[in-house]
C-alpha positions as CSV (number, residue, x, y, z in Angstrom):
1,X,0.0,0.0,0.0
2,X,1.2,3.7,-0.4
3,X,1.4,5.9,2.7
4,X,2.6,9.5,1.0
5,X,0.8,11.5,-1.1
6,X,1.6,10.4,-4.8
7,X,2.3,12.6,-7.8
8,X,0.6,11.8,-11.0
9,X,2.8,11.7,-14.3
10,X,2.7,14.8,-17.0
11,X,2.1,11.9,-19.6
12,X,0.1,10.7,-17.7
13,X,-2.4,13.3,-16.7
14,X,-2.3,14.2,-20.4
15,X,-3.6,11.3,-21.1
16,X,-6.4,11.6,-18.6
17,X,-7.3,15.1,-19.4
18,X,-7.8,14.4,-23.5
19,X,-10.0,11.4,-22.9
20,X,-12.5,9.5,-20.1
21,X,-9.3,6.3,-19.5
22,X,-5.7,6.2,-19.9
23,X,-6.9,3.1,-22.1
24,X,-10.3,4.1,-23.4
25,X,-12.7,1.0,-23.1
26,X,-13.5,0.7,-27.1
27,X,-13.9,-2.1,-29.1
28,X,-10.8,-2.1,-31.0
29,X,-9.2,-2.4,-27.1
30,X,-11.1,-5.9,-26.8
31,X,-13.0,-6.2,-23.6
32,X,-15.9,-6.6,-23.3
33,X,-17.2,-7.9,-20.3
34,X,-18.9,-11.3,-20.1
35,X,-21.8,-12.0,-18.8
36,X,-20.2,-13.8,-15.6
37,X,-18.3,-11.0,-14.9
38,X,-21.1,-8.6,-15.0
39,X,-23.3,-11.2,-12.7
40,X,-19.3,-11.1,-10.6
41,X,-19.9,-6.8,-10.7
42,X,-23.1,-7.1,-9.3
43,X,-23.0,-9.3,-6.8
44,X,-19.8,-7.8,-5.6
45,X,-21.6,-4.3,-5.1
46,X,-24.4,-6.3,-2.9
47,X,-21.6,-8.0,-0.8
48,X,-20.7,-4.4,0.8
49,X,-18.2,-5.3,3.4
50,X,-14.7,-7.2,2.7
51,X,-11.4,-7.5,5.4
52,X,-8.1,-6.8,3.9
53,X,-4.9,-9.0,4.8
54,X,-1.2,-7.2,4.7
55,X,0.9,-10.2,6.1
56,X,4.5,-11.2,4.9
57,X,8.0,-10.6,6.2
58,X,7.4,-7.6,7.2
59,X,5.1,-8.8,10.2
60,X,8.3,-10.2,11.9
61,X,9.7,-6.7,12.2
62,X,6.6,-5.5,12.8
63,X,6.9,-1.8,11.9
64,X,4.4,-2.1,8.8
65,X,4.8,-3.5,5.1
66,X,7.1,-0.4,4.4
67,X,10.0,-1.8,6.7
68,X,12.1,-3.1,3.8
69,X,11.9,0.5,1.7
70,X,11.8,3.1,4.6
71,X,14.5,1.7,6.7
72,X,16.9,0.9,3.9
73,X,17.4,-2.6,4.3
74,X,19.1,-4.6,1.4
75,X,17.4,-7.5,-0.1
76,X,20.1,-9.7,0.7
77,X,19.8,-9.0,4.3
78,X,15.9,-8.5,4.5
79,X,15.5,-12.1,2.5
80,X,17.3,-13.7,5.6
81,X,14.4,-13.1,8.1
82,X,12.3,-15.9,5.8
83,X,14.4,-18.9,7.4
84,X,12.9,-17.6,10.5
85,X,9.5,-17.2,9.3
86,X,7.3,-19.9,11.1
87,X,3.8,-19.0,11.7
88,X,2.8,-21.7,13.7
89,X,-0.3,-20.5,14.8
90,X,-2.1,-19.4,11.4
91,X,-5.3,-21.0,11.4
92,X,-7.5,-20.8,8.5
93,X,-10.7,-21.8,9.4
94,X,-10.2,-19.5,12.7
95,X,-9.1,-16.6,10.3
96,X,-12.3,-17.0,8.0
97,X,-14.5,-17.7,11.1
98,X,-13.5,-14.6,13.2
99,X,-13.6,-12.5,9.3
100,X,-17.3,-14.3,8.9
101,X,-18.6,-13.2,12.4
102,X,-17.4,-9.4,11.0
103,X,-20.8,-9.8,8.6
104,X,-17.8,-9.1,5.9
105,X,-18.6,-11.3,2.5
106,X,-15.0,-11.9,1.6
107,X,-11.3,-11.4,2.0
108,X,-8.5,-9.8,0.1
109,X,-4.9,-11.1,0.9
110,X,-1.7,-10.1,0.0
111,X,0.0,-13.3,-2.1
112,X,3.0,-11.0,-2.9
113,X,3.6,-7.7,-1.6
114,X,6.4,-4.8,-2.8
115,X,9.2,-6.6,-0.6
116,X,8.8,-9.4,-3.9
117,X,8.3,-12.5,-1.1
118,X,5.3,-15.0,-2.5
119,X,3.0,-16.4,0.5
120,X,2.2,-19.1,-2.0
121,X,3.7,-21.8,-3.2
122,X,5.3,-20.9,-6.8
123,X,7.4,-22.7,-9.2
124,X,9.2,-19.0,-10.7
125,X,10.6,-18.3,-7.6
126,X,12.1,-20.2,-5.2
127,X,11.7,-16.9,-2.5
128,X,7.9,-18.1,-0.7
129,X,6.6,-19.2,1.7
130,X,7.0,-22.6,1.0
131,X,10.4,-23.1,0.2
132,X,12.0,-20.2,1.8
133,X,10.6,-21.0,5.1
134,X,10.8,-23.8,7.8
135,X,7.0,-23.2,7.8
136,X,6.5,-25.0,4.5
137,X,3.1,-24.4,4.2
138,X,0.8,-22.8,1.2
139,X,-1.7,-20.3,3.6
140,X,-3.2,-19.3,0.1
141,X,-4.1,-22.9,-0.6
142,X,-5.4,-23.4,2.7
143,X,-7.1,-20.0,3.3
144,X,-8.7,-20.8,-0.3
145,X,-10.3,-23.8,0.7
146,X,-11.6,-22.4,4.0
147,X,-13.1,-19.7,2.5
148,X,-14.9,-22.1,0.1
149,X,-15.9,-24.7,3.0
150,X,-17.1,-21.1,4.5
151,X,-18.4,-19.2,1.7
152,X,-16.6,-16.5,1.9
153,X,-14.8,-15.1,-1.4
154,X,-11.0,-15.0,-1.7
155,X,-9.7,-12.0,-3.6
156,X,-5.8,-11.4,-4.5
157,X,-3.6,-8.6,-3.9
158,X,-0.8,-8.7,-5.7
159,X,1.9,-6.0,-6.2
160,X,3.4,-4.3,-9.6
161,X,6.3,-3.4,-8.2
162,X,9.1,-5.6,-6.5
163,X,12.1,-3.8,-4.1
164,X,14.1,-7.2,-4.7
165,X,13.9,-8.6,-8.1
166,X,16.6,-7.0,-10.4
167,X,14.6,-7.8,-13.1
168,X,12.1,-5.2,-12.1
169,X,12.9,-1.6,-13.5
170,X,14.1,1.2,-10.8
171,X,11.2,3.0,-10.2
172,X,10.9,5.9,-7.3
173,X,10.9,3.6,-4.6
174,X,13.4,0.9,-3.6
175,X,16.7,2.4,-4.2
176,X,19.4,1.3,-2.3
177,X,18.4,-2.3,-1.9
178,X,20.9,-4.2,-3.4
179,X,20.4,-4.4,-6.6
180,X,22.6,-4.4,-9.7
181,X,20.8,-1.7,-11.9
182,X,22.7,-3.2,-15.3
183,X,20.0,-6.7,-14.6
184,X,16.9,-4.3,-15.0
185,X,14.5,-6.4,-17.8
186,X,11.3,-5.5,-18.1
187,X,10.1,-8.4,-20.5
188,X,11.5,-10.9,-18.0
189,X,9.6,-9.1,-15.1
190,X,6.3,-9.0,-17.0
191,X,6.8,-12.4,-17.9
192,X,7.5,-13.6,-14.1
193,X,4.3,-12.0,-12.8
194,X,2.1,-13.3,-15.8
195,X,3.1,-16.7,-14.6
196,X,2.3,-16.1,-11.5
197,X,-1.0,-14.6,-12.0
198,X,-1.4,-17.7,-14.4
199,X,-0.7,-19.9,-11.1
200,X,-2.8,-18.0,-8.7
201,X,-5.7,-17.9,-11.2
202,X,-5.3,-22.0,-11.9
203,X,-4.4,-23.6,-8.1
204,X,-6.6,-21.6,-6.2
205,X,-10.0,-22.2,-7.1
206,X,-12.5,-19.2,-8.3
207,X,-10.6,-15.8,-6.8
208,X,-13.0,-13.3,-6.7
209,X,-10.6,-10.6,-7.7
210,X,-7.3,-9.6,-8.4
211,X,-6.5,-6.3,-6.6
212,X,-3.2,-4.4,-8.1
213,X,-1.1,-2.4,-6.5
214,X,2.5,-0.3,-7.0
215,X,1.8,1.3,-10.3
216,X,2.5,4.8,-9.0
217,X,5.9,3.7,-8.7
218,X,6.7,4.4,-12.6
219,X,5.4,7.6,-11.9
220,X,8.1,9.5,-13.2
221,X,8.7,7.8,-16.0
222,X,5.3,8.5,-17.5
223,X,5.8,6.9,-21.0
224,X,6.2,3.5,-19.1
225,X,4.2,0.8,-20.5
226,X,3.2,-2.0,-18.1
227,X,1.4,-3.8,-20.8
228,X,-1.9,-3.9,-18.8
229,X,-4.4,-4.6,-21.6
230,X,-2.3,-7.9,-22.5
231,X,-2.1,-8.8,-18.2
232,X,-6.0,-7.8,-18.3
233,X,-6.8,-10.2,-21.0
234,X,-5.2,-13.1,-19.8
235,X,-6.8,-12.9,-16.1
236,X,-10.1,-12.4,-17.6
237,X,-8.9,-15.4,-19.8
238,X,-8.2,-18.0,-16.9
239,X,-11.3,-16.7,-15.2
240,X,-14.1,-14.9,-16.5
241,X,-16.0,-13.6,-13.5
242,X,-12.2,-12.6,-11.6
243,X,-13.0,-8.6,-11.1
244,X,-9.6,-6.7,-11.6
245,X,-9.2,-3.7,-9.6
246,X,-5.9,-1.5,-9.4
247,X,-4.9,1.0,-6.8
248,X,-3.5,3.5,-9.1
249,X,-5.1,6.5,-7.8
250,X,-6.6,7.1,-11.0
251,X,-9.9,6.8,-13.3
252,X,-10.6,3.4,-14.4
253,X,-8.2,1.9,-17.0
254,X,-10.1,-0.4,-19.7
255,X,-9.8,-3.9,-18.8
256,X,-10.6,-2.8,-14.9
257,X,-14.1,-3.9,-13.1
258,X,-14.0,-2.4,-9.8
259,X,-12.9,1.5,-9.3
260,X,-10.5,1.7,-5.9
261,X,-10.2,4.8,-3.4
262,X,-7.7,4.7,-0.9
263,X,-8.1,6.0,2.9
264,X,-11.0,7.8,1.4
265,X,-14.3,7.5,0.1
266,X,-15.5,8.3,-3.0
267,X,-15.3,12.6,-4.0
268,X,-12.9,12.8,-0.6
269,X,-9.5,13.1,-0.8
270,X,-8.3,13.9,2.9
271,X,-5.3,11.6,2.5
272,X,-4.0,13.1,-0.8
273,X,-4.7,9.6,-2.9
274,X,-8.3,9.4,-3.7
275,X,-8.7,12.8,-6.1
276,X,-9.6,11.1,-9.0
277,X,-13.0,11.1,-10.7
278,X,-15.4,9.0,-9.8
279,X,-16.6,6.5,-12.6
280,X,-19.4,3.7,-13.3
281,X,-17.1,0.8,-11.6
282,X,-18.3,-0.7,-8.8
283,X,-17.0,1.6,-6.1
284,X,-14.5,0.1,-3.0
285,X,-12.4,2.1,-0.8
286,X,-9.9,0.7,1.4
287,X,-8.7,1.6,5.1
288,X,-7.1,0.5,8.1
289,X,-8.5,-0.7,11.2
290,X,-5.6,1.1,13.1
291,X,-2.5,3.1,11.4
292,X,-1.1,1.1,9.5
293,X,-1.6,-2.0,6.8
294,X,1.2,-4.6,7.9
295,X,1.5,-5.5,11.9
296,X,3.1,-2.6,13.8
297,X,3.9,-3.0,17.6
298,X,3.4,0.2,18.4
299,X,0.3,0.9,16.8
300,X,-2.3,0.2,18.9
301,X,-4.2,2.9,18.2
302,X,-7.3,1.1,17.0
303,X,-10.6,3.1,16.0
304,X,-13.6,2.2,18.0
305,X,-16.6,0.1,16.9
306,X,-18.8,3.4,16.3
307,X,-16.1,5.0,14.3
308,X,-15.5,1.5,11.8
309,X,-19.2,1.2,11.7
310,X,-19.7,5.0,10.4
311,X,-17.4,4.0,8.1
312,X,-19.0,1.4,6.4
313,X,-22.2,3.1,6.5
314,X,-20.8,6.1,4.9
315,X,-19.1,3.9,2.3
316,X,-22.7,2.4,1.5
317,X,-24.1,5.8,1.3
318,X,-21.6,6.7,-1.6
319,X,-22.6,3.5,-3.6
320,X,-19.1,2.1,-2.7
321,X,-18.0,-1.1,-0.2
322,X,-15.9,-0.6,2.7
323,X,-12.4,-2.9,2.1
324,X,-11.3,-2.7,6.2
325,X,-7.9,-3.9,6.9
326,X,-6.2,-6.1,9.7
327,X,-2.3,-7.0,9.8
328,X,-2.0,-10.7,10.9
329,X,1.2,-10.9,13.4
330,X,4.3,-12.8,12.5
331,X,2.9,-15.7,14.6
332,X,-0.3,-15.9,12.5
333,X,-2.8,-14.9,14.6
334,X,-4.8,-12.4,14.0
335,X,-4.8,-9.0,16.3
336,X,-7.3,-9.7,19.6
337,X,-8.0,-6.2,19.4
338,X,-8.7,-6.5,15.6
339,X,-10.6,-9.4,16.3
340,X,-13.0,-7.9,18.7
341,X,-13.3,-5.7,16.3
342,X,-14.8,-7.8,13.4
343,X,-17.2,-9.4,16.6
344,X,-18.5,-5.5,17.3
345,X,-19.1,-5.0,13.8
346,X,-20.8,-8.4,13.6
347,X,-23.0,-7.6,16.1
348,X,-24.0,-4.7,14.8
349,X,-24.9,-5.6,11.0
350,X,-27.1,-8.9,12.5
351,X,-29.1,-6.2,13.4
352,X,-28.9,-3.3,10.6
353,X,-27.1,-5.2,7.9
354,X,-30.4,-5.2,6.0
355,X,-29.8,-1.6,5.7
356,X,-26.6,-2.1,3.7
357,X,-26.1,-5.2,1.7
358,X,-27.4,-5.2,-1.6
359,X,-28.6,-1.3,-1.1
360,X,-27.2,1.6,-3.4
361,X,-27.1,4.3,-2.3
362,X,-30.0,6.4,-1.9
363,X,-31.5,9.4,-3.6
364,X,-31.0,11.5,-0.4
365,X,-27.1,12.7,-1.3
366,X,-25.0,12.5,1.7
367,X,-24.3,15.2,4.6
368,X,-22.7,15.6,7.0
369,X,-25.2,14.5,9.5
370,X,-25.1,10.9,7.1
371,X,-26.3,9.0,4.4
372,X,-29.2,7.2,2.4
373,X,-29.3,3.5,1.0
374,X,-31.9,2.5,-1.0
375,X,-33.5,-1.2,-1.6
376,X,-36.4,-1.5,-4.0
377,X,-38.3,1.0,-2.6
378,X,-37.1,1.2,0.8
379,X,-35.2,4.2,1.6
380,X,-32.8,3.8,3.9
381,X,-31.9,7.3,5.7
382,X,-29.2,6.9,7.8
383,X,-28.5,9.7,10.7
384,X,-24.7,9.4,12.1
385,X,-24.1,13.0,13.4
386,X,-27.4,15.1,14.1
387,X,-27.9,17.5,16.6
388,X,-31.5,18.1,16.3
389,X,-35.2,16.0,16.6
390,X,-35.9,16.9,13.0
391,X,-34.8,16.3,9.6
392,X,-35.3,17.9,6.4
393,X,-34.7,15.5,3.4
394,X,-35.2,16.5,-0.4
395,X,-37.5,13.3,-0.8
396,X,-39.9,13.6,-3.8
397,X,-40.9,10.1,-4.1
398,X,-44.0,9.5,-2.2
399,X,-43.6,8.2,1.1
400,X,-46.3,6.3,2.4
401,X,-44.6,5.1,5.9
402,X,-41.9,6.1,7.9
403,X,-40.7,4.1,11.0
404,X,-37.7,3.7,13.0
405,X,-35.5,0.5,11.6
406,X,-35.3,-2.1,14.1
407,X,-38.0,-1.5,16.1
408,X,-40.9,-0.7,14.0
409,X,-41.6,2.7,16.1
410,X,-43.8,5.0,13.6
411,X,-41.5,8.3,12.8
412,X,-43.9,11.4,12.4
413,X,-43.1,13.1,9.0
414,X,-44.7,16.1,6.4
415,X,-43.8,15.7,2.9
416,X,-44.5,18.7,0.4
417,X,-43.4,19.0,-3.2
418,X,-40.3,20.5,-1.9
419,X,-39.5,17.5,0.4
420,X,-39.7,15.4,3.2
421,X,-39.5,16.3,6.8
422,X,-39.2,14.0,9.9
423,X,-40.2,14.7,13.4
424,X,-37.5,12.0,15.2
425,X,-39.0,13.4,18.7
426,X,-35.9,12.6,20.0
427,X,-31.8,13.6,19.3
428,X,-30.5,10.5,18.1
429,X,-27.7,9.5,19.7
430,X,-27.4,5.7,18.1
431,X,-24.0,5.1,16.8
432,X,-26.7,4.9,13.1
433,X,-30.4,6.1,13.9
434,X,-32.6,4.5,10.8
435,X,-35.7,5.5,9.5
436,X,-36.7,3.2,6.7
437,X,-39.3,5.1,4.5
438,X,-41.5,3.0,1.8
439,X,-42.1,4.7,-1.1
440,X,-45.0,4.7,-2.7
């Protein structure tokens, strides 16, 4: 994941300024999506609520994924920690089971993040989990087939850019590392992750998605080509419905079927990653349950159950899912803090989850005080900060009920042709007041 603000290419916001994708989605571009990936699109949008996974190396140092790049570490040192690497209490099925309890509908893992070691068992490197490790065991494969036995989907991260394969050409991050600069080669690069992707896509079972990240690194060199149409085409080769998403910071590149915002939501760009327009994707923005992505020691700092449930509202509300991430610690347990987490959320969205999977969001744009889902015609309106008993909602629709969600209590409203207003009676102070309206 990126943790600074990233700048954007001249080329490259050239490109985006003269026409709607870097790759404009045309015929003569070739995708079209099938029908299986369209049913994939949908379905995905109803799900809502995924748990993202940064676990790898880095979790034995446990000062984030970053460690490798930000502390200057060579590879030939870093690579050393993997004979140590023995997570020998990773559960799957307790993994999926505490991520099921969240109410989340599936998982995102990294398989390979920027520090270039697989957690899967590959034949095109011999740096993974696997055989790198006295662990010797594939957690994709058996995380895979928990998530099956659990129904829970599996999605992929996987990461464009590698600080320890020479192979890979110097971009703007992970100087210093080791590597002989004369060994850079693209075409052997791009061939190494293709096969990979090919082996992730083929020994895994259905993956939901394939979620991209590290293209920003090339920044600077903004007539790069990283042949994405041709890597596009052969994941929607080996599977169909497999949704690609890419955490470029940017509008939708053809060949892409899920649009991704980072530490934002969608139209918000308080982290300085998630400017870019918003597009007719499926929505999903991604954010930590603490500070940072990969186990950190010292970050305990863990937002509370109201605060992680806003979030995932709010998310709804802008017609997007919430991708909420957990680092797994070097011993392969999960966080107990992260996992009470996912237990508090669970709890919650037994009770209101109705209210958010398979809603859009509403015609009632959001405000400050929160947001609107919609379901057929149930309207969803969804009060996270208000300081007052009544609400004024630009509802034209005809409304022939209003109660309280949950309990049924009737909720007082006027509607003119201007709008709706609710009389709550009360300041609500639920972590999300509902008042479900049927419309007429």
């Amino acid at each position: 994941m990126t943790h600074v603000f990233r700048k954007i290419g001249l080329g490259i916001v050239t490109a985006l300024l003269t026409g709607s994708t870097l790759f404009a989605e045309t015929p003569e571009k070739g995708y079209v999506p099938t029908p299986e990936n369209l049913k994939a699109r949908t379905e995905f949008q109803d799900n809502k609520f995924g748990i993202f996974l940064h676990w790898g190396l880095y979790s034995m140092i446990a000062q984030g994924e970053w460690f490798m790049n930000a502390d200057g570490v060579t590879w030939q040192e870093y690579e050393k920690m993997a004979s140590a690497f023995y997570p020998h209490k990773f559960n799957a099925a307790e993994w999926v089971s505490a991520i099921k309890a969240s109410g989340a509908k599936y998982i995102c893992i990294t398989t390979r993040h920027h520090d270039g070691f697989s957690m899967f068992k590959t034949k095109y490197s011999d740096y993974n989990i696997v055989d790198a490790t006295p662990f010797g065991r594939d957690v994709m494969k058996e995380l895979a087939e928990e998530c099956r036995k659990q129904g829970i989907k599996l999605h992929f991260y996987y990461s464009h850019l590698d600080w320890r394969r020479e192979d890979y050409p110097l971009g703007r991050t992970g100087h210093n590392k080791g590597r002989d600069p004369k060994k850079q080669n693209w075409a052997s690069y791009y061939q190494f992750m293709n096969n990979q992707l090919t082996e992730l896509l083929t020994n895994y079972g259905p993956i939901g998605a394939i979620w991209f990240d590290g293209l920003w690194d090339q920044d600077q060199n903004p007539d790069f080509d990283w042949q994405l149409p041709e890597q596009y085409a052969l994941i929607h080769k080996l599977q169909p419905a497999c949704l690609i998403g890419n955490n470029h910071h940017m509008i939708p590149f053809a060949g892409e079927d899920i649009q991704i915002f980072e530490r934002d939501l969608p139209g918000e760009n308080t982290a300085g990653l998630s400017g870019q327009q918003i597009g007719r994707l499926p929505l999903e923005t991604c954010e930590t349950m603490n500070g940072m992505w990969g186990y950190k020691l010292r970050d305990q700092d863990y937002k509370s159950p109201g605060t992680l449930i806003r979030y995932l509202v709010r998310a709804a509300g802008k017609n997007a899912n919430l991708l909420l991430n957990l680092g797994p610690q070097p011993n392969g347990e999960l966080p107990a803090v992260g996992v009470e987490r996912l237990k508090e959320m669970g709890e919650w969205m037994k009770v209101y989850g109705e209210t958010i999977y398979g809603t859009r969001a509403g015609e009632v744009a959001p405000h400050e005080w929160g947001v609107s889902t919609r379901k057929d015609n149930r309207l969803f309106i969804h009060i996270l900060d208000l300081q007052d008993n009544g609400l004024y909602l630009p509802v034209t629709s005809k409304v022939v009920k209003a109660e309280k969600f949950g309990d049924k209590t009737p909720v007082k409203f006027r509607q003119t042709r201007q709008g709706l207003f609710l009389e709550l009676g009360e300041v609500p102070t639920d972590i999300d007041y509902i008042v479900e309206l049927t419309l007429k």
